[in-house]
Every structure is written in C-alpha cells, then in structure tokens.
DRENTORBA-622504 format. One record per atom (N, C-alpha, C): residue in three letters; x, y, z. Coordinates in steps of 0.2 Angstrom, whole numbers, plus 5000, padded with zeros to 4 digits. Each point is the difference from the previous one (the first is absolute). Layout:
! residues N
AlaXYZ...
//
This chain:
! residues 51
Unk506148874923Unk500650005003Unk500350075001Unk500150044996Unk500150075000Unk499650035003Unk499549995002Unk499450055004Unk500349975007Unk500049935001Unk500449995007Unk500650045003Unk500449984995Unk500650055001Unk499750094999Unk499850014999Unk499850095000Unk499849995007Unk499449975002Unk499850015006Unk500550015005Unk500449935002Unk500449975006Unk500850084998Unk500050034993Unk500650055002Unk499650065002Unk499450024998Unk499450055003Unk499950005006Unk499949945002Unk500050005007Unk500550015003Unk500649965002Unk500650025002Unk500450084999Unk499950004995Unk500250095000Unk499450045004Unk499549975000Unk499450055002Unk500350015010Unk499949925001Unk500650015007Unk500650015003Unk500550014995Unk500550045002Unk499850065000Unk499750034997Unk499950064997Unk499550015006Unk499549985005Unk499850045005Unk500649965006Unk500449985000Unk500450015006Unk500750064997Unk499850014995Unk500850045001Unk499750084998Unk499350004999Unk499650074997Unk500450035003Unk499850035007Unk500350055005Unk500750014999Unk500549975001Unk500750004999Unk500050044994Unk500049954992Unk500050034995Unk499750065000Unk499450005001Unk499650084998Unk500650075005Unk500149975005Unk500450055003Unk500750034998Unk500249934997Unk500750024996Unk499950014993Unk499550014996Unk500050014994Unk499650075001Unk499650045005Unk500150055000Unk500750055001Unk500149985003Unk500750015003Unk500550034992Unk500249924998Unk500250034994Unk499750044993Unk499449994998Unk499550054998Unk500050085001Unk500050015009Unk500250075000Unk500850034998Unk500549945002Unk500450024998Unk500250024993Unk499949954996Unk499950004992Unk499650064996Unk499250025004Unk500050074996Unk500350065004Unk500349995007Unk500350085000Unk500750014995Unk500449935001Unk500550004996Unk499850034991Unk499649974998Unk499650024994Unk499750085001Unk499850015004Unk499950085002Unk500450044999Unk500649975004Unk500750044999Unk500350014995Unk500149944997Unk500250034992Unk499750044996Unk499450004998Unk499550054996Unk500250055003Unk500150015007Unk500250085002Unk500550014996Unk500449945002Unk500850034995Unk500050014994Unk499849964995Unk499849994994Unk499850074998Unk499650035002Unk499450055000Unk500450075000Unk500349985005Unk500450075003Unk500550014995Unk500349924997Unk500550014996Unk499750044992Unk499650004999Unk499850004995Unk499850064999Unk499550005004Unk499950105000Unk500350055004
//
C-alpha cells in the first residue's frame, strides 16, 4: 500500500516537475544569483570591516 502511494506521489511530482522545470529553473536562478551577489556583498563589507 505504501509502495502504491510512493509511486502515484513520484509520479505526480515527477510531472509537475517537468511542466514547470523551465519556469522554476529560470526563477530559481534568478534568485540564486541574486542571493550570492548579496552574500558576495557582505563578505566585502564584513571583510573591509575587519581589516
């Protein structure tokens, strides 16, 4: 029963997941670059402040 249920949400996730790849992949790099420049930015400040 449980192997059932594994399958039937494996699958479903597996097909949302190829209709919304491209979407997602494009907005999660999106925020990824955002997230390490900002993380870039700080270590400069951080960095500067320090030494």
């Amino acid at each position: 029963m449980y192997f059932l249920i594994t399958i039937v949400i494996g699958y479903s996730i597996n097909s949302m997941n190829y209709a919304l790849n491209a979407e997602m992949q494009r907005c999660l790099q999106g925020w990824l670059s955002f997230f390490y420049f900002y993380i870039f930015i700080f270590n400069q400040v951080t960095y500067d402040r320090n030494g």
